[in-house]
KEVEXTI-217889 format. One line per 3 residues: for each residue x, y, z of C-alpha. Coordinates in nm, 4 decimals. Each point is the difference from the previous one (the first is absolute). Example, Ala and Ser with C-alpha at 12.3 -4.5 7.8 and 13.67 -1.06 7.14 Angstrom:
// residues 2
1.2300:-0.4500:0.7800 ~ 0.1370:0.3440:-0.0660
// end
This chain:
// residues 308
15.0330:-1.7125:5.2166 ~ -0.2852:0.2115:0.2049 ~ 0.0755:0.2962:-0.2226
-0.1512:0.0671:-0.3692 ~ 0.3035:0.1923:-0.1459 ~ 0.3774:-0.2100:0.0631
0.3380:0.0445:-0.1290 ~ 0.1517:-0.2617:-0.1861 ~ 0.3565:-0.0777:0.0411
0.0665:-0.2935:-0.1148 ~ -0.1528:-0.2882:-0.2056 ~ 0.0996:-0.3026:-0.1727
-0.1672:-0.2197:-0.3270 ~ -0.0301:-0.3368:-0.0272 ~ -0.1082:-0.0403:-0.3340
-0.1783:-0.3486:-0.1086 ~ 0.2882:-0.1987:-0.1677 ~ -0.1746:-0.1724:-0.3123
-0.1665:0.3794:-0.0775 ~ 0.1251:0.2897:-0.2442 ~ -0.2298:0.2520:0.1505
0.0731:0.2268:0.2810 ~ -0.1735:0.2729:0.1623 ~ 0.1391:0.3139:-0.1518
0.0812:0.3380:0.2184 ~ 0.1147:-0.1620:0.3065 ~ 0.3610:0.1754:0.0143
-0.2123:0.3218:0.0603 ~ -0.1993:-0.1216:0.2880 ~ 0.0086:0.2421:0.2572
-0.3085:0.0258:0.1814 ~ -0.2715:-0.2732:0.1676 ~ -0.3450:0.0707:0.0427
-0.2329:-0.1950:0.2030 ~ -0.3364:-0.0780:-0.1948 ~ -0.3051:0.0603:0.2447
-0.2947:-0.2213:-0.0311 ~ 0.1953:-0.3512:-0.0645 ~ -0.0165:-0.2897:0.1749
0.3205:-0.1028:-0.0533 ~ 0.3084:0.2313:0.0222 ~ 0.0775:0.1975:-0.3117
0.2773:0.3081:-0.0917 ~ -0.0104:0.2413:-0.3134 ~ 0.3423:-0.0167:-0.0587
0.0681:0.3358:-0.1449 ~ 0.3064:0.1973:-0.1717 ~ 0.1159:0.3885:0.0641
-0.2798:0.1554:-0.1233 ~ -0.2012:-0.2250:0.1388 ~ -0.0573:-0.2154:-0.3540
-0.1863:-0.3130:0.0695 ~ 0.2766:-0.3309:-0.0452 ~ -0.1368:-0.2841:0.1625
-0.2477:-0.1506:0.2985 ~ 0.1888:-0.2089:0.2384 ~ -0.1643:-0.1979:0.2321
0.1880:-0.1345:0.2903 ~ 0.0026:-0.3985:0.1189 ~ -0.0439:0.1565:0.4044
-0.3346:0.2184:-0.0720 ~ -0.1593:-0.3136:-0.1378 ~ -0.3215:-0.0654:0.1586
-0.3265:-0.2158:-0.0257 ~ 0.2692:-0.2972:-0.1605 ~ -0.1392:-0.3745:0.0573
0.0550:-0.2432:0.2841 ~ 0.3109:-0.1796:-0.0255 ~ 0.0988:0.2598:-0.2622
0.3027:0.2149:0.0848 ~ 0.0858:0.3893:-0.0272 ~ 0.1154:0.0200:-0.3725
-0.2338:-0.2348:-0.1683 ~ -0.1486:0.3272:-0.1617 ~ 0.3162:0.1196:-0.1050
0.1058:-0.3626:-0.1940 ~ -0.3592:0.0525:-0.1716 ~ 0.0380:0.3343:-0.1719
0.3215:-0.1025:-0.0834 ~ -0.1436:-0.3576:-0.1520 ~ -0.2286:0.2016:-0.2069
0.2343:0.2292:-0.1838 ~ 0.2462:-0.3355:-0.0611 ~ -0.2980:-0.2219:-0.1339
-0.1582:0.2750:-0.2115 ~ 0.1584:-0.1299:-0.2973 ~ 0.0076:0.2437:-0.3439
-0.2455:-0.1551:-0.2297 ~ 0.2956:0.0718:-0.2666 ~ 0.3440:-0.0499:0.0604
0.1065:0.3696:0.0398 ~ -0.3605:0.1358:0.0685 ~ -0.1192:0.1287:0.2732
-0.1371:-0.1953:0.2773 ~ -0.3580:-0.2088:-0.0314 ~ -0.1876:0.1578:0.2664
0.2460:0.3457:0.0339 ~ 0.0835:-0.0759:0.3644 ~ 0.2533:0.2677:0.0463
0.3607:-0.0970:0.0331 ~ 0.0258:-0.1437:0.3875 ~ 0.3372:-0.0604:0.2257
0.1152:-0.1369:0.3586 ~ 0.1114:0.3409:0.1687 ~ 0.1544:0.1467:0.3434
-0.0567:0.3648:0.0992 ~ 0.1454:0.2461:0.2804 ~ -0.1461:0.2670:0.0836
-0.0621:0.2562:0.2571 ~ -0.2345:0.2986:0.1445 ~ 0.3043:0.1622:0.1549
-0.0785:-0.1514:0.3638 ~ 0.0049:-0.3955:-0.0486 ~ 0.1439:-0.2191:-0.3622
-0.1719:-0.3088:-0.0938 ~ 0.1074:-0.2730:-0.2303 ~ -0.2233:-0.2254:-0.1853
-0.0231:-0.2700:-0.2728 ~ -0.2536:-0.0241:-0.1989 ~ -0.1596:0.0235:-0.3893
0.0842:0.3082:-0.2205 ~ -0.2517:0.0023:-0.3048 ~ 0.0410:0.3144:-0.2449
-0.2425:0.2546:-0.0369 ~ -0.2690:0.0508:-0.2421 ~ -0.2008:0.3352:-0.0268
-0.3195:-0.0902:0.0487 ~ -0.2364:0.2058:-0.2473 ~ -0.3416:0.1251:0.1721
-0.2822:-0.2197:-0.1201 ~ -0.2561:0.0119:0.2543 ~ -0.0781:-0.3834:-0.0083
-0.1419:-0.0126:-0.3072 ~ 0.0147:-0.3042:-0.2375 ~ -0.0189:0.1285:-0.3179
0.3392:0.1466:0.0297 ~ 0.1434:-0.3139:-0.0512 ~ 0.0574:-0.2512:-0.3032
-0.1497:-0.2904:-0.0578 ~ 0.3679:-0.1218:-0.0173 ~ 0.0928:0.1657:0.3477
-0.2741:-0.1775:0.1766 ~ 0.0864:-0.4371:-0.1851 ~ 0.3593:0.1443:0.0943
-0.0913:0.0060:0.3510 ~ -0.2248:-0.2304:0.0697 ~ 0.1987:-0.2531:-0.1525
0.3174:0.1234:0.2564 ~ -0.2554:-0.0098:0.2742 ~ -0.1260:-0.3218:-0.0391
0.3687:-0.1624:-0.0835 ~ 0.1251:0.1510:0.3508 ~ -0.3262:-0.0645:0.1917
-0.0151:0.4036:0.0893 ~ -0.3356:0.0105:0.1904 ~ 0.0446:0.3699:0.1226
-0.0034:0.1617:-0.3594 ~ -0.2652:0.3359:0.0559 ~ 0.0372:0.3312:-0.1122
0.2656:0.1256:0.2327 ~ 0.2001:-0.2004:-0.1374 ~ -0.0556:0.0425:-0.4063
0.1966:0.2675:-0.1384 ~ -0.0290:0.1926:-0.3015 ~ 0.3961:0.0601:-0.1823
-0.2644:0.1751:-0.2882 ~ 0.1868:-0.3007:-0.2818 ~ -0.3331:0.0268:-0.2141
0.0526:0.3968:-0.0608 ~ -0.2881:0.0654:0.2256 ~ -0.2640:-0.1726:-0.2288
-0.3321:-0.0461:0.1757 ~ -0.1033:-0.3703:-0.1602 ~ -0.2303:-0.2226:0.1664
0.0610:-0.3123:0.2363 ~ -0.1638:-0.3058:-0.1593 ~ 0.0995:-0.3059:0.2499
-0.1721:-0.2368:-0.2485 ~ 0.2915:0.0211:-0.2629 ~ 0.1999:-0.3035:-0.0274
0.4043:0.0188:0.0485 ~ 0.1818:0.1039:-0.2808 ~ 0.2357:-0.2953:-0.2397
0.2636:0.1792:0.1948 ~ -0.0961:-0.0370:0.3470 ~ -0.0639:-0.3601:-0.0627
0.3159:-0.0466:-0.1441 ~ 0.1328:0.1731:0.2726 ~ -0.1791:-0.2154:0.2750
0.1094:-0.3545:-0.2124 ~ 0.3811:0.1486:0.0322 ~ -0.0701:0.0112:0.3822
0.2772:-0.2567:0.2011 ~ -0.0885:-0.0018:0.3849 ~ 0.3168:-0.2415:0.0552
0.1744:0.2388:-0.1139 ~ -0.1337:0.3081:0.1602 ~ 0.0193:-0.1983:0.3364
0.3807:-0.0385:-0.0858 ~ 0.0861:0.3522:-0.1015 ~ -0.1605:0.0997:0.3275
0.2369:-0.1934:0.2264 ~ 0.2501:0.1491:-0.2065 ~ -0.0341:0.3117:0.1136
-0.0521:-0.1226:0.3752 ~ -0.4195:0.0101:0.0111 ~ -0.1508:-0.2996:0.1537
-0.3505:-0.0461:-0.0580 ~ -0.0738:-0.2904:0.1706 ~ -0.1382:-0.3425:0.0179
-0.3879:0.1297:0.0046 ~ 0.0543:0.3566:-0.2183 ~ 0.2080:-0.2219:-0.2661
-0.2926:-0.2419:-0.0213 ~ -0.2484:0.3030:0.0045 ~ 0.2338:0.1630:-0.2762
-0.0382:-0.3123:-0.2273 ~ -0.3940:0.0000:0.0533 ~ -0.0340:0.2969:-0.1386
0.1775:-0.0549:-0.2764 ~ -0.2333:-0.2920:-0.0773 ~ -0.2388:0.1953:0.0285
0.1005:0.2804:-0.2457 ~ 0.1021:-0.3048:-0.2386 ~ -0.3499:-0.1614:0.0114
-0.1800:0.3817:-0.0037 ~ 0.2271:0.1894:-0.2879 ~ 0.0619:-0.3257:-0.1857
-0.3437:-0.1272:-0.0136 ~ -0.1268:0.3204:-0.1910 ~ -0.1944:0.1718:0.3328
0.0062:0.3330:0.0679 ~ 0.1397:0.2336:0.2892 ~ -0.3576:0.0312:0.1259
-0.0342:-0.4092:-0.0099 ~ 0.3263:-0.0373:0.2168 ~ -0.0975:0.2918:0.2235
-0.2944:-0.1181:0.0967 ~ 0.1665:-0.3812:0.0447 ~ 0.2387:0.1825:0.2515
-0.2797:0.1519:0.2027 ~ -0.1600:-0.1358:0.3056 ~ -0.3479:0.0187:-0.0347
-0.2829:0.1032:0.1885 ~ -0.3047:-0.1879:-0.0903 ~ -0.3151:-0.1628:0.1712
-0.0263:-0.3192:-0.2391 ~ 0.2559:-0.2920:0.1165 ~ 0.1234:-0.1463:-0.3286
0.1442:-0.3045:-0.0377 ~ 0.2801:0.0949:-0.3017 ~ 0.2729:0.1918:0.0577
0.0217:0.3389:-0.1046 ~ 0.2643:0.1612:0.1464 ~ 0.3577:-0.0708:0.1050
-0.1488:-0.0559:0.3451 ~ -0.1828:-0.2619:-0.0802 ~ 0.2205:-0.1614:-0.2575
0.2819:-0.0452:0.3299 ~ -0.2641:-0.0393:0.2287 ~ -0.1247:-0.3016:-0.2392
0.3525:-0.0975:-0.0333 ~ 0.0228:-0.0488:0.3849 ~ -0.3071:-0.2465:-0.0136
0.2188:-0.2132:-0.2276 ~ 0.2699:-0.1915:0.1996 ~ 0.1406:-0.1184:-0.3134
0.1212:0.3543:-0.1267 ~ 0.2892:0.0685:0.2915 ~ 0.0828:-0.3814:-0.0126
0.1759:0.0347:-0.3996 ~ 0.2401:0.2201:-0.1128 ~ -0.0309:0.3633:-0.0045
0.0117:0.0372:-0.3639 ~ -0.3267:-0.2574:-0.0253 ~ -0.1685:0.2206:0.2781
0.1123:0.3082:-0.1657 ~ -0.1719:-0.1784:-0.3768 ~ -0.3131:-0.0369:0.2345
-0.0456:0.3651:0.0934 ~ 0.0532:0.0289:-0.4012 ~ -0.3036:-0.2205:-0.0779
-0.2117:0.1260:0.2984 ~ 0.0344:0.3698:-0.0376 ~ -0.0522:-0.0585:-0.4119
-0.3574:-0.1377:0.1190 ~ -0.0519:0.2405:0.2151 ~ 0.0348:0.3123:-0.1922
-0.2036:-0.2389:-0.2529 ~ -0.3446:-0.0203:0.2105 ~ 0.0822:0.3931:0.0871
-0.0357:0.0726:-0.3653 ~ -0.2746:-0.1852:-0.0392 ~ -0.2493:0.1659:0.2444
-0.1937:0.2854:-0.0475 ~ 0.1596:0.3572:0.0526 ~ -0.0203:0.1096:0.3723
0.1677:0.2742:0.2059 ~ 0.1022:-0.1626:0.3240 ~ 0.1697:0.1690:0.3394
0.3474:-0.1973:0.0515 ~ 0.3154:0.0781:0.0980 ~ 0.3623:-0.1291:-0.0657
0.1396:-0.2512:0.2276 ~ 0.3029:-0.2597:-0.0052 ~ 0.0233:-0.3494:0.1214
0.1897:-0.2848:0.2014 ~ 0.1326:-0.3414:-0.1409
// end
């Protein structure tokens, strides 16, 4: 729709089967707002007196998707997020607090032309005001999502996208990225089954994939050899960054290289995926050893993905 403000007058839910959760308020939906300033399509979906419920974002106003990607592929992602954000507890709340995420289809009008789209409906969280600065956040906050980043290859994470629900009371304590990951979030990442995940995906009608599944599983090697291995979130950050340096080096330091490297050895894509997979293990655990091992520096890089 052209127009900010919409009527809604009709919507339906399609919850993710395998998950409890679900995005609470939408019976009073009444109102859509279009979001200036996105890229990508995205409502305020808003009640009578104009109460913030949820942000939908329709499969049609998705733009800037990949070649030989269609229309939607955005959509199956935020949904994929809330499924496989597992509760580090049974009963707890969700690992990395990705807010409760469904399959929707909305109606709505401007009084001169209705529209009807599908698309993802993700509930609403109040962002509190905190001017993009660090110290607002726990140490806790920041291994809790890093270690979601890195497990769902998120390369876009900045500060438009970090928001503040104000959990830690408002506490201003300082951001150390040298602390190690908690007992907890290592038991956490050892409970990690990417089978399964894959599975309980399908199950609720999301297709990854032959090239995001084995992406998927990469990074889950990766967070295995990082979290398990004792490193830190600064030691895995700067193993996912690309970069920028004058000096060609022979080892491997980032996950660039470590596929790149893989490429240059014909013998990895001839065995089975789960030897190729152990490979990436061994590769990236010697890579984030020769980081650790060289002197502090403060390099310009920047987040990137890769191709099998």
């Amino acid at each position: 729709m052209e127009n900010q403000t919409c009527l809604v007058e009709e919507y339906t839910i399609q919850q993710p089967s395998t998950v409890g959760v679900i995005v609470k308020g939408i019976e009073n939906i009444k109102y859509a707002e279009k979001i200036k300033g996105t890229a990508n399509g995205v409502y305020l979906m808003k009640g009578l007196r104009e109460d913030m419920i949820a942000v939908f974002k329709p499969i049609q106003e998705e733009i800037f998707y990949s070649v030989g990607k269609k229309k939607g592929y955005k959509a199956d992602r935020e949904v994929a997020a809330f499924i496989l954000d597992h509760p580090a507890q049974e009963g707890g709340e969700r690992f990395g607090r990705v807010p409760p995420t469904s399959f929707a289809r909305a109606r709505y009008t401007n009084g001169e032309t209705t529209d009807s789209e599908s698309g993802s409906l993700q509930q609403y969280v109040q962002n509190q005001e905190w001017k993009q600065r660090p110290e607002v956040f726990a140490i806790d906050d920041v291994q809790r999502l890093s270690l979601i980043d890195v497990r769902f290859g998120n390369n876009d994470r900045h500060n438009g996208n970090i928001l503040n629900s104000n959990t830690n009371g408002g506490r201003l304590i300082p951001i150390d990225h040298a602390f190690p990951y908690p007992y907890y979030m290592v038991d956490y990442v050892k409970s990690l089954d990417v089978k399964n995940d894959l599975n309980t995906l399908k199950e609720n009608g999301i297709e990854l994939g032959e090239r995001s599944e084995y992406i998927y599983k990469v990074q889950n090697k990766v967070l295995q050899a990082g979290v398990l291995g004792g490193y830190t979130p600064k030691d895995i950050g700067k193993f996912m960054t690309k970069v920028y340096r004058r000096k060609k080096e022979k080892a491997p330091r980032t996950i660039i290289d470590v596929m790149n490297c893989m490429s240059g050895i014909p013998e990895a894509w001839s065995v089975e995926e789960s030897q190729a997979l152990e490979l990436v293990h061994e590769k990236t655990t010697s890579a984030l050893d020769y980081n650790r091992s060289l002197p502090e520096e403060n390099l310009k890089g920047s987040t990137s993905t890769y191709r099998r």
